[in-house]
C-alpha positions as CSV (number, residue, x, y, z in Angstrom):
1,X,262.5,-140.3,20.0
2,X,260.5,-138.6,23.3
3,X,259.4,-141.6,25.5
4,X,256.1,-140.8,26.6
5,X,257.4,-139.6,30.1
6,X,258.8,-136.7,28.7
7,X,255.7,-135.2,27.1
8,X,255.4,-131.7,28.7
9,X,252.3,-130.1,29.5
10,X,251.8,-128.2,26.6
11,X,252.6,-131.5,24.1
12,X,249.8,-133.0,26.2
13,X,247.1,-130.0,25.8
14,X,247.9,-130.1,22.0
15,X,247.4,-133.6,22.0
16,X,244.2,-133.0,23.8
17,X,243.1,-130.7,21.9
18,X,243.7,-133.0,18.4
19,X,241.9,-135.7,19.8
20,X,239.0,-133.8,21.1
21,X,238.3,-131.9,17.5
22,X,239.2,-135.3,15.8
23,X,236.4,-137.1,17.5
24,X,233.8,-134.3,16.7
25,X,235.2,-134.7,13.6
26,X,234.7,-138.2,12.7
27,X,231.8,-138.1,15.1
28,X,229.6,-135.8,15.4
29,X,227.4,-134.6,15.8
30,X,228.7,-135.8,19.7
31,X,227.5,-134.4,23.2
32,X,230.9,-133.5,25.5
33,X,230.0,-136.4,27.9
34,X,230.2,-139.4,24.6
35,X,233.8,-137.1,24.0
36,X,235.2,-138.0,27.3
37,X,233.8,-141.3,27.1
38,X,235.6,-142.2,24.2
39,X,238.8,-140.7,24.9
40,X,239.0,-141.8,28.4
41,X,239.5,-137.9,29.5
42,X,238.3,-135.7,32.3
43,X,234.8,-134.0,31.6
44,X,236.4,-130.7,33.1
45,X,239.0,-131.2,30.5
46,X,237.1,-131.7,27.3
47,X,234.5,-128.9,28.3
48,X,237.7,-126.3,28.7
49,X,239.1,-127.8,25.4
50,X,235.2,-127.6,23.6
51,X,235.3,-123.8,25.0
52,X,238.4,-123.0,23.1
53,X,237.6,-124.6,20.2
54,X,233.8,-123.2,19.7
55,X,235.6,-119.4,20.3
56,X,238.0,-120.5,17.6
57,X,234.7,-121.4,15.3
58,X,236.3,-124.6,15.0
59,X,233.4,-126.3,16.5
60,X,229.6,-124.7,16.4
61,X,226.8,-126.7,18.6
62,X,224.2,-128.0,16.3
63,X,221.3,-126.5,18.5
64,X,219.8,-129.7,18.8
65,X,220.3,-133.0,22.5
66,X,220.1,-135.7,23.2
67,X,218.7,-137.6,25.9
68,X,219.9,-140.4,27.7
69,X,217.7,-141.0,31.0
70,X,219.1,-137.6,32.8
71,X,219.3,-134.3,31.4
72,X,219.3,-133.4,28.0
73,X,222.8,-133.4,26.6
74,X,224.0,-130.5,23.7
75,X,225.5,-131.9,20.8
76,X,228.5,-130.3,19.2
77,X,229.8,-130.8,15.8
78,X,233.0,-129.8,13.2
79,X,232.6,-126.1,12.1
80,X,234.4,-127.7,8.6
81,X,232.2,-125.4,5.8
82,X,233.1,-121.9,8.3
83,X,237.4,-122.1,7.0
84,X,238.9,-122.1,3.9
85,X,242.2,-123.4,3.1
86,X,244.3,-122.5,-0.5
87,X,246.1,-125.8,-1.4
88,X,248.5,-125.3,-4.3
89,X,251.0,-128.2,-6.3
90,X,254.1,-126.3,-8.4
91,X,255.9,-128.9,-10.4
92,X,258.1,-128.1,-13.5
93,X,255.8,-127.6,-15.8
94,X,252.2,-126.7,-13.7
95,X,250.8,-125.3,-10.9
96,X,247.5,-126.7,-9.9
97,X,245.4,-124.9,-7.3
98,X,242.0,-125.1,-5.2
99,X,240.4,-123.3,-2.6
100,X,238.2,-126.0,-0.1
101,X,236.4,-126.3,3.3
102,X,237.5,-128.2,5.8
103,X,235.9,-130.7,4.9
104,X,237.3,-131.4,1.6
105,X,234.6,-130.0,-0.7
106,X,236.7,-127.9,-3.3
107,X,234.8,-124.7,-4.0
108,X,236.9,-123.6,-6.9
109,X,240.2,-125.0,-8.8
110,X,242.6,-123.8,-11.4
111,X,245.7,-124.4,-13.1
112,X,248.3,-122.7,-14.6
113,X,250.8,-123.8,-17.5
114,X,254.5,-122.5,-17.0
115,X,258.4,-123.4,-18.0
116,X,259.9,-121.0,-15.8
117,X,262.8,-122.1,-13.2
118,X,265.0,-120.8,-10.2
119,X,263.8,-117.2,-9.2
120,X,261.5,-116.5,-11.9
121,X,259.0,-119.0,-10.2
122,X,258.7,-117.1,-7.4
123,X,256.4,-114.0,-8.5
124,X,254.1,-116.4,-10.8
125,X,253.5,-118.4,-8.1
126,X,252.7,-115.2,-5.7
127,X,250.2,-114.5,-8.8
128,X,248.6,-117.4,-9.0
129,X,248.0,-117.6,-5.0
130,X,246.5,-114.3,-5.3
131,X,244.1,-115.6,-8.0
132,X,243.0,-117.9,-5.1
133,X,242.7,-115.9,-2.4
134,X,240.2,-113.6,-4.5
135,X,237.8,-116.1,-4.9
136,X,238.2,-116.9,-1.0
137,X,237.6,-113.1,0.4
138,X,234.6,-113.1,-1.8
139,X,233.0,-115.7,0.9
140,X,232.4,-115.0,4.7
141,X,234.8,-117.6,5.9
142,X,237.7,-117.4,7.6
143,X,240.9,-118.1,5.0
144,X,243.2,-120.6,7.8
145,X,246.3,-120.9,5.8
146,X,247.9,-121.6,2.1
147,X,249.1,-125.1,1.7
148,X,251.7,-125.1,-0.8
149,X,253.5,-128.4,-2.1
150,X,256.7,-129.1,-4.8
151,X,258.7,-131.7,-6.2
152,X,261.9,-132.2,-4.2
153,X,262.9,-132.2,-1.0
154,X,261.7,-129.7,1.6
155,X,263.0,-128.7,5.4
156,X,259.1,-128.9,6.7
157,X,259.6,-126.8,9.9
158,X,261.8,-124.6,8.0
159,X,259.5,-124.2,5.5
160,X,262.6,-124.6,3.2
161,X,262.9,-125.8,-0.4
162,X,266.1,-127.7,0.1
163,X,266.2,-128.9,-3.4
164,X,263.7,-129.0,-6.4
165,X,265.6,-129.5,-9.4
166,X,262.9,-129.7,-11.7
167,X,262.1,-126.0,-10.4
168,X,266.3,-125.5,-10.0
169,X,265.1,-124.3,-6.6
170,X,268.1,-124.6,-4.0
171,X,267.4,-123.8,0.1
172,X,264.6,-121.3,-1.4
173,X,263.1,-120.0,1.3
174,X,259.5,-120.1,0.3
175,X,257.3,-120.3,3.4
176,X,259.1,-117.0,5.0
177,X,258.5,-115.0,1.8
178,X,254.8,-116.3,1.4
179,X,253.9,-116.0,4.9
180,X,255.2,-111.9,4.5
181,X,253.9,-111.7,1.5
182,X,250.2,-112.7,2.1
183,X,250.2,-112.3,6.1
184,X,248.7,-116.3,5.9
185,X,250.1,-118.8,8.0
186,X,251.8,-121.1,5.1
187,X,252.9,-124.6,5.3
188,X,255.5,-126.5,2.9
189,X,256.2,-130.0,2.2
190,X,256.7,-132.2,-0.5
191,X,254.0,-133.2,-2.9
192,X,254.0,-137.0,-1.9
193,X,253.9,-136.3,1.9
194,X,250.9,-134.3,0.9
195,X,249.4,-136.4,-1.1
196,X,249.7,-139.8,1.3
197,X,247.9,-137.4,4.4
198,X,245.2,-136.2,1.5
199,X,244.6,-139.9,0.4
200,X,244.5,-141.2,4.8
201,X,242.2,-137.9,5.5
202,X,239.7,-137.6,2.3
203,X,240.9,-140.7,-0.1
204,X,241.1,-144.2,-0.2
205,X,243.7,-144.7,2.6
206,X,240.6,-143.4,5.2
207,X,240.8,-145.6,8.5
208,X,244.3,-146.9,7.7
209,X,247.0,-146.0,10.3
210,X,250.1,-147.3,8.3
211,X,250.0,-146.1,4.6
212,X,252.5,-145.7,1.7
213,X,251.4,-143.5,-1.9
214,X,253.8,-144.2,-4.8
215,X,253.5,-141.4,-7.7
216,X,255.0,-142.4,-10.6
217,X,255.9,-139.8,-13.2
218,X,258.0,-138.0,-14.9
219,X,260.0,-139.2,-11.5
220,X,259.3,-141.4,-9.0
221,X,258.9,-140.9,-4.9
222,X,256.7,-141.9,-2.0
223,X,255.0,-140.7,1.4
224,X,255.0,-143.0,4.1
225,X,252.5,-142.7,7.2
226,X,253.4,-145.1,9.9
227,X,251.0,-145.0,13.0
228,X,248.8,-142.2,11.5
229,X,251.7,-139.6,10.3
230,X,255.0,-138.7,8.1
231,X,257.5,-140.5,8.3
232,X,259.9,-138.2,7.3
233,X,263.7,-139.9,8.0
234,X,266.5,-138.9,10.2
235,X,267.6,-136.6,7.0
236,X,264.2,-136.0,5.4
237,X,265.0,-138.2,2.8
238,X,262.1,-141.2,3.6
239,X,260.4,-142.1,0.6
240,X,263.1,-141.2,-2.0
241,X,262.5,-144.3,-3.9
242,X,263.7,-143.3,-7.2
243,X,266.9,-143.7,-6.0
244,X,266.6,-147.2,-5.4
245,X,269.4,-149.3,-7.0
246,X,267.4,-152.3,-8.9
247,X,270.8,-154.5,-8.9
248,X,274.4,-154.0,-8.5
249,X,275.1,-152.6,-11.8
250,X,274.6,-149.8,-10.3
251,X,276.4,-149.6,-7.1
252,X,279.2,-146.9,-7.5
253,X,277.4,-145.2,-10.4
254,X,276.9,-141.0,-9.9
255,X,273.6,-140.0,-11.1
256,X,273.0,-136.2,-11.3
257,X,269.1,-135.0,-10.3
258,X,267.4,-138.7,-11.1
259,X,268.1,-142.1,-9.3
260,X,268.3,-145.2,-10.5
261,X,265.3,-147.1,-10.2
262,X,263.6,-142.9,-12.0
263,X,266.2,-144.0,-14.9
264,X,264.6,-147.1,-15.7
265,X,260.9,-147.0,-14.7
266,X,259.7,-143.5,-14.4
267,X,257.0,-142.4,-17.1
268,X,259.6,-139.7,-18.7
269,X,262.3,-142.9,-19.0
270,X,259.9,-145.0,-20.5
271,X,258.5,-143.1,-23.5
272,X,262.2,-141.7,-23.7
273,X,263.6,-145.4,-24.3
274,X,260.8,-146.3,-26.3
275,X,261.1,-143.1,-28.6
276,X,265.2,-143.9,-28.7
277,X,264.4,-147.6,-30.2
278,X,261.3,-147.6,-32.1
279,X,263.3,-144.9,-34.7
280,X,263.2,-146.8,-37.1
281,X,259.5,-149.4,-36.3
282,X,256.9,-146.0,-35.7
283,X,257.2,-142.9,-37.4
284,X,258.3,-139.9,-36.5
285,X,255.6,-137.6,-35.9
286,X,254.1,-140.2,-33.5
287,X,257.3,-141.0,-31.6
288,X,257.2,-136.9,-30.7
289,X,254.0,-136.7,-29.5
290,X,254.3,-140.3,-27.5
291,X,253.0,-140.5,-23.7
292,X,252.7,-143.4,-21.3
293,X,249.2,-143.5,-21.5
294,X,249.2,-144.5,-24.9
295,X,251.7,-146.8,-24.6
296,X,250.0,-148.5,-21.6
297,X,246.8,-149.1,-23.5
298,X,249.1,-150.2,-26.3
299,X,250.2,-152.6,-23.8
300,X,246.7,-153.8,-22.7
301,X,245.6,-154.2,-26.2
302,X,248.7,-156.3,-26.8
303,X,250.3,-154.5,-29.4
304,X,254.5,-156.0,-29.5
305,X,256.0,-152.6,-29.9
306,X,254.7,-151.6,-26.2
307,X,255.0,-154.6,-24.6
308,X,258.7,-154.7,-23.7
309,X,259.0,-151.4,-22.6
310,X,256.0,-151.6,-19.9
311,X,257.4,-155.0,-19.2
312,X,260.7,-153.5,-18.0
313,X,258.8,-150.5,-16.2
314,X,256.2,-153.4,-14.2
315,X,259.6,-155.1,-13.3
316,X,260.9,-152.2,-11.6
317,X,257.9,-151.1,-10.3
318,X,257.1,-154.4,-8.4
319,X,260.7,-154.5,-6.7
320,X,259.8,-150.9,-5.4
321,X,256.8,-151.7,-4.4
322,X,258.2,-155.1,-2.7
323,X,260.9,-152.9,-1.1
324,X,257.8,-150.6,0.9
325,X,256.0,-153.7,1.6
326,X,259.1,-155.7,3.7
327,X,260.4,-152.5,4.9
328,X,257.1,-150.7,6.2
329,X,254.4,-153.6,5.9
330,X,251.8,-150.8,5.6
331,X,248.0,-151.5,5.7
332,X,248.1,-149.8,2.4
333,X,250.2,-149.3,-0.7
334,X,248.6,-146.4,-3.2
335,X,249.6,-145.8,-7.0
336,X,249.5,-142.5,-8.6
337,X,251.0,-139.9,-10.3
338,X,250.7,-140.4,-14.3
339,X,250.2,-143.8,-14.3
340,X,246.9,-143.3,-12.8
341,X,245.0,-142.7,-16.0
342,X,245.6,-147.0,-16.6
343,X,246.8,-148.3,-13.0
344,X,244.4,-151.2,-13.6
345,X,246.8,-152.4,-16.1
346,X,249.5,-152.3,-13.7
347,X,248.3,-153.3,-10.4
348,X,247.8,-157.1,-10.9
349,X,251.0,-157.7,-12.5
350,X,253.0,-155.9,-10.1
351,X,250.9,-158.4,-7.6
352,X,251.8,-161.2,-9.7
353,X,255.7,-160.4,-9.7
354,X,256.1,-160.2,-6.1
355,X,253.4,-163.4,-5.1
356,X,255.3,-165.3,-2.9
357,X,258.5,-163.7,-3.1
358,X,257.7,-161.2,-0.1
359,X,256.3,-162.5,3.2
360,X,252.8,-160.6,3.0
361,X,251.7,-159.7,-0.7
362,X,250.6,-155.5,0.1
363,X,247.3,-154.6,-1.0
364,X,247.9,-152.3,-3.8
365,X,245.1,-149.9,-5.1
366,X,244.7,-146.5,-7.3
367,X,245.2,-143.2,-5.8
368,X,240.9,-142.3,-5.6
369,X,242.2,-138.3,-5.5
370,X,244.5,-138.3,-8.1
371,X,245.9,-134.8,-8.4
372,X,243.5,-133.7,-5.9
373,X,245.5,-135.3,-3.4
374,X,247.7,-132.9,-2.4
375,X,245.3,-130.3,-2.1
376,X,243.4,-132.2,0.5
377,X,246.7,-133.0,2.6
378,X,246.9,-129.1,2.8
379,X,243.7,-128.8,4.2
380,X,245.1,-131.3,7.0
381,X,248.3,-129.9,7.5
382,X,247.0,-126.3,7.5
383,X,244.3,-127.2,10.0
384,X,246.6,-129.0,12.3
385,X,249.5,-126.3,12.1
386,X,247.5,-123.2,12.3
387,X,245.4,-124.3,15.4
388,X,248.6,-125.2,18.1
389,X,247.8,-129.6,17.6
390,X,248.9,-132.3,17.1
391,X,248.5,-134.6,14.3
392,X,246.5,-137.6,15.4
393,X,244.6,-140.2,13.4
394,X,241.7,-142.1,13.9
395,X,242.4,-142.8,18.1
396,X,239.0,-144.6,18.4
């Protein structure tokens, strides 16, 4: 890791220049003199970086001062409703999509149904981008970027789809053809590093510098934000909990696409053991139709055939979420994915398992974006990666 001697000259302009639109961001609007102020930098320096930014209609002034004894002071303030970003989520089975401001507002969402896999993706997902970007060129506003997000693991700088196996996706190439494709800057990641910066930026993680997002469905993973951004790993691999190994039962056991801890307490595994041993206690027709929401309000309404089966998954669930909170100690831990729909149920027993059995019990709360997450990480991402900055958070 760079010590903070060897920043060059142009890390430290793009750190600059975050931390000046940041604070407009947050709070304006601001006159450049309250800018310097708070970031303890040269007036001449903010005024060049303000200059830049207003010519990039990043920041507008508001046409309005203030006063504060000397001369009147112009206030400046984030140009968020003047850009649009396209923020899209492809997993196995859906593609979600939205077109937003800058600010978060979502002007218009769709979604998609598809069982399509490897290079038959590809073109749908070109279609369905398209679809988006109609309803974008039909406003004023400049179109910044297309955020796209999938399930698996991604080379971010790459823009690389290392491996999606839902999608059976393998060092797909993605951002290049998109990028060619629709002449838009594109940025790629995975759908829980998108969804954690979404939750931090727009969601319930707002004003927390050190933040984990757990989305539990049909697998399970994790984004981790330690001092305000990814944390990706030496081998982009942070946040893979579902290959967590609950006990040693399964040391020295090859699993092929899912991991251990996915096995035992993902959604899918769960209806899929319940369906497998209630053959012969439900019938049939309900077994096939079965999802975890209805087993979970099964569960809250305390009906036996449920109960071990959510049991087992809380179990799990709590030594993952124990593992985050002793090896990150994040201000926040968020649930989401499937689970959402009834993570009241699960919240306080997870709590319960792990009282007193970690150092600090986490404080563990529902994902307040939901699907919507991801989208509003891309507006973050695409912001920060199509303007030259740096990702900072929250310096003041």
């Amino acid at each position: 890791m760079r010590t903070a001697q060897t920043i060059t000259a142009t890390e430290m302009r793009g750190i600059n220049r975050s931390a000046v639109l940041e604070t407009i961001r947050c709070h304006g609007p601001i006159a450049r003199t309250r800018i310097a102020e708070m970031l303890q930098v040269s007036l001449p320096t903010v005024m060049r970086i303000v200059d830049e930014l207003i010519a990039e209609d990043l920041v507008k002034p508001t046409g309005n001062t203030e006063w504060s004894g000397g001369r009147r002071r112009p206030l400046l303030e984030f140009n968020a409703k003047g850009h649009l970003v396209i923020g899209v989520d492809m997993t196995e089975d859906c593609l979600y999509g939205a077109v937003t401001d800058l600010a978060g507002n979502i002007l218009s969402e769709t979604e998609m149904q598809h069982n399509l896999r490897g290079a038959a993706c590809y073109d749908p997902l070109v279609a369905f981008i398209d679809k988006l970007l109609q309803f974008g060129r039909l406003s004023d506003k400049k179109i910044r970027g297309i955020g796209v997000s999938v399930q698996g693991i991604t080379y971010y700088e790459e823009g690389v789809v290392h491996w999606a196996p839902s999608l059976e996706w393998s060092d797909f190439p993605l951002k290049e053809k998109l990028q060619q494709h629709f002449q838009l800057p594109v940025v790629l990641d995975e759908d829980v590093n998108l969804s954690v910066l979404g939750e931090m930026w727009f969601g319930v993680g707002q004003n927390c510098r050190n933040l984990a997002l757990v989305i539990v469905g049909k697998g399970i993973g994790a984004g981790i934000i330690v001092d305000g951004a990814i944390y990706r790993g030496s081998h982009l691999f942070a946040g893979e909990i579902g290959y967590l190994l609950p006990d040693r039962s399964h040391l020295g056991i090859h699993l092929r696409g899912i991991g251990a801890l996915e096995s035992l307490a993902s959604c899918t595994s769960t209806v899929a053991r319940a369906r497998q041993n209630l053959k012969d206690s439900l019938p049939e027709q309900r077994l096939a139709s079965l999802t975890i929401g209805e087993m979970l309000n099964a569960y809250q309404r305390g009906e036996g055939w449920a109960t071990p089966f959510i049991e087992d998954m809380l179990d799990y669930l709590a030594q993952a979420i124990a593992a985050l909170a002793v090896c990150f100690d994040p201000d926040m831990i968020i649930l989401s994915g499937d689970v959402l729909c009834a993570a009241d149920i699960l919240i306080e027993p997870i709590l319960q398992r792990i009282n007193g059995a970690i150092p600090v019990l986490p404080r563990l709360v529902a994902s307040r974006l939901g699907r919507r997450a991801v989208v509003m990480g891309a507006i973050m991402e695409t912001l920060y990666n199509t303007a030259d900055f740096y990702v900072v958070h929250r310096l003041m």
